[in-house]
C-alpha positions as CSV (number, residue, x, y, z in Angstrom):
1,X,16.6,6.1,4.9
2,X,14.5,4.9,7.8
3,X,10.7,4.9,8.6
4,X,9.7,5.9,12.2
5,X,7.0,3.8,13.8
6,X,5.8,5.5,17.2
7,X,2.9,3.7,19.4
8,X,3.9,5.6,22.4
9,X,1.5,8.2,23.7
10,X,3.3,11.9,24.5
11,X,4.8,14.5,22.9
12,X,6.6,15.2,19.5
13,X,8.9,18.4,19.3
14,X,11.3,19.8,17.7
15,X,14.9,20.2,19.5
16,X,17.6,21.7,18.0
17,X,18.7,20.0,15.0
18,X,16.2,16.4,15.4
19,X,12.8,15.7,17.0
20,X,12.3,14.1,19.8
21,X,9.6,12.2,21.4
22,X,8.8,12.4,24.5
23,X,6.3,10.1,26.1
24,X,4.1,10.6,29.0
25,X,6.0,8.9,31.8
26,X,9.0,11.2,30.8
27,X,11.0,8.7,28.3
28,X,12.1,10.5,25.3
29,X,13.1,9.3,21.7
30,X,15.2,11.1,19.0
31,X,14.6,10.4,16.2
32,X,17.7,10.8,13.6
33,X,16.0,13.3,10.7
34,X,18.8,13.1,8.2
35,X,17.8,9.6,7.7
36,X,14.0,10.0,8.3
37,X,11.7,9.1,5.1
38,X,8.5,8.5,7.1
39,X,6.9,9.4,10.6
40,X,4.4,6.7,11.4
41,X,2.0,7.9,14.7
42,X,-0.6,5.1,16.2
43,X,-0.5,6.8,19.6
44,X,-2.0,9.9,21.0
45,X,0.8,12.4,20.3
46,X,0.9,16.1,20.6
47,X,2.4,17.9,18.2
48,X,3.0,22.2,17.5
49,X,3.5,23.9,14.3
50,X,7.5,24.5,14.9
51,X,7.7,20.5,14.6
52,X,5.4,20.5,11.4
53,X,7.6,22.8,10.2
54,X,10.9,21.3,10.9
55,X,9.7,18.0,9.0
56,X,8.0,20.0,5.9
57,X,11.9,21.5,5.3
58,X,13.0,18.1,5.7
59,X,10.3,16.9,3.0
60,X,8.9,14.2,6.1
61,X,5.4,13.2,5.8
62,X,3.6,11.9,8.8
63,X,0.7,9.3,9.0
64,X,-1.4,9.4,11.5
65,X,-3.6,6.4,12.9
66,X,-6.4,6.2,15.2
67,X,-6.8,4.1,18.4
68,X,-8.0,1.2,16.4
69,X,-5.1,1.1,13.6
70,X,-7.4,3.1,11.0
71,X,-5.9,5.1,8.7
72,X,-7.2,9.2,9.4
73,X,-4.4,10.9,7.0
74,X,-1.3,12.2,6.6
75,X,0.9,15.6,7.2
76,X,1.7,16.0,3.3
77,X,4.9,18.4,2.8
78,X,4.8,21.2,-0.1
79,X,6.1,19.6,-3.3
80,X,9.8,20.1,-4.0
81,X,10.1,17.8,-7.0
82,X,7.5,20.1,-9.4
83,X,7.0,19.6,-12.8
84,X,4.5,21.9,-14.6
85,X,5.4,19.6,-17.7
86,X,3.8,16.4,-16.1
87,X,1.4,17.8,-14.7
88,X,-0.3,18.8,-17.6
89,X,0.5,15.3,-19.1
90,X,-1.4,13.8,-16.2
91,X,-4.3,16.1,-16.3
92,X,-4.4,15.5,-20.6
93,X,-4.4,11.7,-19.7
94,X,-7.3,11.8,-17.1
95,X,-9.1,13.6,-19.5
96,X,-8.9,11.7,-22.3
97,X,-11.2,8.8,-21.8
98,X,-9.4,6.7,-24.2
99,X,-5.9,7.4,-22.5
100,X,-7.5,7.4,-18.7
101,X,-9.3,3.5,-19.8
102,X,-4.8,2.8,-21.0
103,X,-4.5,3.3,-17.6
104,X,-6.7,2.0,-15.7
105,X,-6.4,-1.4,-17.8
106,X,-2.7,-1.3,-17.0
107,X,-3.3,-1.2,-13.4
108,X,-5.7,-3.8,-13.1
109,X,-4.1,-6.1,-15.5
110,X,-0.7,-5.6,-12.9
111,X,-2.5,-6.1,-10.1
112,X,-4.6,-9.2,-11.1
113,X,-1.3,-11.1,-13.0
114,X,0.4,-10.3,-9.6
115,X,-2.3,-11.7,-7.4
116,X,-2.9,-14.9,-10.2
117,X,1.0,-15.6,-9.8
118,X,0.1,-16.1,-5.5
119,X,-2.0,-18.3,-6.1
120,X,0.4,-20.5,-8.5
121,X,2.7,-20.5,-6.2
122,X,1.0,-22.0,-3.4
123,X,-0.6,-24.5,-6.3
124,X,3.0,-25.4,-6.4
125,X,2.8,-26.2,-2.7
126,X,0.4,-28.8,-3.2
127,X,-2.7,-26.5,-2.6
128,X,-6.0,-27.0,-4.7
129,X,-6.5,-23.7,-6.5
130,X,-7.0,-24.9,-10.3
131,X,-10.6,-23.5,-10.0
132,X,-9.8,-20.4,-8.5
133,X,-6.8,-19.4,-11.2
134,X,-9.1,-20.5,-14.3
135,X,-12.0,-18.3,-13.6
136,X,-9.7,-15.8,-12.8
137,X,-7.4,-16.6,-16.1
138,X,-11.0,-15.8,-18.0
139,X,-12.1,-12.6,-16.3
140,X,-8.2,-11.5,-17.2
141,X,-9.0,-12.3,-21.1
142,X,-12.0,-9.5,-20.3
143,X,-10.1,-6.7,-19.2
144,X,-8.9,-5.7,-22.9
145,X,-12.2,-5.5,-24.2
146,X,-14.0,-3.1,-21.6
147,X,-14.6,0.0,-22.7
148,X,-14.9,2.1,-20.0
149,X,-13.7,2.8,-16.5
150,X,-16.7,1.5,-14.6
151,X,-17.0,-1.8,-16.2
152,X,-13.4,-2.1,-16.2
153,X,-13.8,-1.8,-11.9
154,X,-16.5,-4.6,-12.2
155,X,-14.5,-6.9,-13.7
156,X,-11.5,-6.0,-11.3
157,X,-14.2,-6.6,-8.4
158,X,-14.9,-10.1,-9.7
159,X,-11.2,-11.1,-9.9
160,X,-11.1,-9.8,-6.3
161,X,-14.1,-11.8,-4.7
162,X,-12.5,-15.1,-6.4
163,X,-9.4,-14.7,-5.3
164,X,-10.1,-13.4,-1.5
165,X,-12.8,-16.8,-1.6
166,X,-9.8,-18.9,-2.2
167,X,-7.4,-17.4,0.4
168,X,-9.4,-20.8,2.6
169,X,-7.4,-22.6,0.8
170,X,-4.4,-21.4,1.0
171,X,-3.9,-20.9,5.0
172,X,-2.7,-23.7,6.9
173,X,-5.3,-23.3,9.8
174,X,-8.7,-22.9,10.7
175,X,-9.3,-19.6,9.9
176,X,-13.0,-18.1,8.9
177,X,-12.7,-16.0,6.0
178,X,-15.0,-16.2,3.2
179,X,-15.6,-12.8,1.7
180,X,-13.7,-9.1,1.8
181,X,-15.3,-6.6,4.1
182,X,-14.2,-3.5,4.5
183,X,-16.0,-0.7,6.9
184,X,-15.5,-2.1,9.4
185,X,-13.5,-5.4,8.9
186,X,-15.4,-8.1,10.9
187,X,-12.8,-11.0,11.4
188,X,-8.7,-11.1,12.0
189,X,-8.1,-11.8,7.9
190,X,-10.3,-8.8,7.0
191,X,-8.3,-6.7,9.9
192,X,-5.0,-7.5,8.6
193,X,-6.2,-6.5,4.7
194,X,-7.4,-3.2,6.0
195,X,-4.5,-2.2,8.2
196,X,-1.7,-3.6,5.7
197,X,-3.9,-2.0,2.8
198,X,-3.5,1.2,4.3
199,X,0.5,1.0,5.3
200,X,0.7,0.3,1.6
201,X,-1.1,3.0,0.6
202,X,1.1,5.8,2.7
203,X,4.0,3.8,1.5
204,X,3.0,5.0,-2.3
205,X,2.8,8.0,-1.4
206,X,5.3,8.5,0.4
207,X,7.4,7.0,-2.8
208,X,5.1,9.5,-5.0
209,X,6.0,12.6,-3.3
210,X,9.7,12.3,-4.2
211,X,8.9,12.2,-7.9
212,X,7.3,14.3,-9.6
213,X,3.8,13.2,-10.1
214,X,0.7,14.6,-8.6
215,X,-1.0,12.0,-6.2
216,X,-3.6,13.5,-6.8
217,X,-4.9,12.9,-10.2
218,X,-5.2,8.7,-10.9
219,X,-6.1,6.7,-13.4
220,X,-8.2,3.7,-12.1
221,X,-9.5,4.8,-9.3
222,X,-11.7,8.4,-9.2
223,X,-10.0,12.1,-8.7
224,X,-11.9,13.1,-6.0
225,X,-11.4,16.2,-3.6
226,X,-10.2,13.9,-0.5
227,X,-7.7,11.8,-1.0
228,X,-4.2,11.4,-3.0
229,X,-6.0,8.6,-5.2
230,X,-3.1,7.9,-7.2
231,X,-1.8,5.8,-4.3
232,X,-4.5,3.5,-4.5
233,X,-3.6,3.0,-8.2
234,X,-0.4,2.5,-7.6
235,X,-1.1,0.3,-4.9
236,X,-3.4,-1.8,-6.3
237,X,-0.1,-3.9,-8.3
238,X,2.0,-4.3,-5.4
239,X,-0.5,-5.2,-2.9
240,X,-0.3,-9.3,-3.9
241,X,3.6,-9.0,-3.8
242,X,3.6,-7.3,-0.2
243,X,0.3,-7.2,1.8
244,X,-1.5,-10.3,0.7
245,X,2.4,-12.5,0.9
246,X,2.7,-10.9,4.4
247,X,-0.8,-12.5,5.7
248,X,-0.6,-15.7,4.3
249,X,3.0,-16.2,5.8
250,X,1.9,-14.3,9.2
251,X,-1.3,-17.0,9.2
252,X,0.5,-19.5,8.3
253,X,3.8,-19.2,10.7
254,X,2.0,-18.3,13.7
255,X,3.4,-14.6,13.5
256,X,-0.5,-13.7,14.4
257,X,-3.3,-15.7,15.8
258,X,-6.9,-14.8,17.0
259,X,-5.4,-13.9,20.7
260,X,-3.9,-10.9,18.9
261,X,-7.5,-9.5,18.2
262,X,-9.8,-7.8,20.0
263,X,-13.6,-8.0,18.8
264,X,-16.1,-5.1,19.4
265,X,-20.0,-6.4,18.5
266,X,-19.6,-5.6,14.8
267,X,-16.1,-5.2,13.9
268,X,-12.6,-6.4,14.7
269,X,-9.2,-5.0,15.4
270,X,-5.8,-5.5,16.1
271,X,-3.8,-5.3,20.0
272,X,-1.3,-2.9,20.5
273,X,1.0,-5.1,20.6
274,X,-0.1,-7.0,17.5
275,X,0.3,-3.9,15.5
276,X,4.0,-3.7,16.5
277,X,4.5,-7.5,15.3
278,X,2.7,-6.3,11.9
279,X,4.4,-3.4,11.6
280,X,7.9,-4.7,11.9
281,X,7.4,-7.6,9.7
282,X,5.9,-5.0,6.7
283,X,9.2,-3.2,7.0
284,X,10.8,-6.0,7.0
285,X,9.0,-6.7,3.5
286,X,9.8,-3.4,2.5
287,X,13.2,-4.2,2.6
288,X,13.3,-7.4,1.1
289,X,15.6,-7.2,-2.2
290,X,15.8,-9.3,-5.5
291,X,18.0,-8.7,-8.4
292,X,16.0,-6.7,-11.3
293,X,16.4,-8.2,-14.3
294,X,16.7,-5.0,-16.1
295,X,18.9,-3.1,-13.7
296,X,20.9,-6.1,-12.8
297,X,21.3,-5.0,-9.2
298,X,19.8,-5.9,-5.5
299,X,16.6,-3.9,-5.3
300,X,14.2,-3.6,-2.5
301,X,10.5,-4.3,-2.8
302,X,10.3,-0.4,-1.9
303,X,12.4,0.8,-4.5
304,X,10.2,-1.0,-6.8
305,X,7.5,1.1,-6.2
306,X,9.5,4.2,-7.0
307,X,10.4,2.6,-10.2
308,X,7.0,1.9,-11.1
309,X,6.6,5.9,-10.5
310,X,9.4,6.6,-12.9
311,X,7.7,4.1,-15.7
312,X,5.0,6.1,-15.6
313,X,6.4,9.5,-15.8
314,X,8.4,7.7,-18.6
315,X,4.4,7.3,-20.3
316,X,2.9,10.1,-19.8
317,X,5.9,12.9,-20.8
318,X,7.9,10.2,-23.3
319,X,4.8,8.2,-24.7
320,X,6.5,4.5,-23.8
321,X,4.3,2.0,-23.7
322,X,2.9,1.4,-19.6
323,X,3.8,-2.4,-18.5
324,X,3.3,-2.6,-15.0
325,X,5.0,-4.5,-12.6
326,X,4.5,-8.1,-12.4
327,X,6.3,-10.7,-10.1
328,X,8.7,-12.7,-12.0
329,X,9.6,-14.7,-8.7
């Protein structure tokens, strides 16, 4: 299965058996739906209800990006894979404050032993982190003993402001980065975290949607009204292995440098033509494989996401203990 990543401007329809995009100085696309997963849109496209239709019985979300690269949402097809079973098993959990906190510390304990294995890596390559992995090592020993879900995000918020402060570090160039911020991102690091943050985001649920959990109801992060939150659970663990490898080796290689920003007087985004550099290489991630140690097969760093969907399931129905994923490479 292939994702489709359009930046042309122009029009998306349906015609005949495939949908085709056709741009504004005529030039068309098809793109070849029997092996479409994802429709990715960072132009200005048109689109009519017989195309949203066509994807929905082909079970094809859409993303859709602003101008900028920001994120605005996603065409969400009806559920096929339902299960009435799990989906009271997910509500029971989030209800249960002593099952939800399970969760929660799972999440954070993946994401933080994913993001502590980065940085030993690059000690490895000769780069002074020892401070930054031992007060991060001790914050870890905390995460056990919270007791509720907002403390538990304080601590995870910590871990997070250590480790972005030591991403100086790491990079091979000159590059001003000192802090995480978010809305909007005010420098080419803080850009590339926000964009890649969100590609990771529709790329969990994306894998969600073809299993039968709710995206809808999360653990770590609040249920709220406008947004599939459990993606950003989910997320949260393979965000070190994907996003945060993908900048440093993009910094660090030359893949981007500050010509491929533009800078508005209080924020900072990415050129067209940066986007499409970022874009391939994050499929290119996607695609990456390594041989699971418990399937002993080639997997892709995608398909690990949908396992980590079926370890879950595997919880919440079965009762098996929840060990997220962690990087054993």
């Amino acid at each position: 299965m292939e994702d489709y990543y359009l930046f042309s401007s122009g029009k998306l329809e349906r015609k005949d058996n495939t949908v085709r995009l056709t741009r504004t100085d005529g030039k068309y696309k098809d793109l070849k739906i029997e092996v479409t997963r994802d429709i990715y849109l960072f132009g200005e496209v048109n689109l009519n209800s017989k195309c949203l239709n066509y994807l929905a019985q082909n079970k094809i979300p859409v993303h859709f990006f602003n101008y900028y690269g920001f994120y605005t949402g996603s065409f969400y097809p009806k559920e096929q894979n339902v299960s009435g079973t799990l989906l009271i098993q997910q509500v029971e959990a989030y209800k249960d404050a002593e099952r939800r906190l399970y969760y929660a510390k799972k999440f954070v304990l993946g994401a933080s032993q994913n993001l502590l294995r980065n940085l030993k890596y690059y000690q490895r390559k000769g780069k002074d982190l020892e401070a930054f992995i031992q007060q991060i090592d001790t914050l870890m020993k905390r995460i056990d003993q919270t007791t509720t879900v907002n403390n538990l995000m304080g601590i995870e918020g910590m871990i997070h402001r250590i480790y972005y402060s030591s991403w100086q570090n790491i990079f091979n160039k000159d590059i001003d980065f000192s802090k995480r911020v978010r809305r909007p991102p005010d420098n080419m690091v803080n850009t590339l975290i926000s964009f890649l943050n969100t590609l990771m985001y529709t790329t969990c649920l994306s894998e969600i949607y073809v299993t039968q959990l709710n995206p809808t109801i999360s653990y770590l992060h609040s249920t709220t009204d406008r947004r599939f939150s459990l993606c950003l659970d989910v997320s949260e663990v393979f965000k070190p292995l994907i996003v945060d490898r993908l900048i440093f080796a993009s910094i660090n290689k030359g893949i981007v440098s500050e010509n491929d920003f533009d800078k508005k007087s209080n924020f900072c985004f990415l050129k067209s033509n940066a986007k499409q550099k970022i874009v391939r290489e994050y499929d290119s991630y996607l695609k990456k494989k390594i041989h699971h140690r418990t399937l002993h097969r080639e997997v892709s760093y995608r398909r690990l996401i949908r396992l980590e969907c079926y370890k879950l399931i595997r919880s919440l129905v079965e009762g098996e203990a929840y060990e997220p994923f962690k990087i054993w490479w």
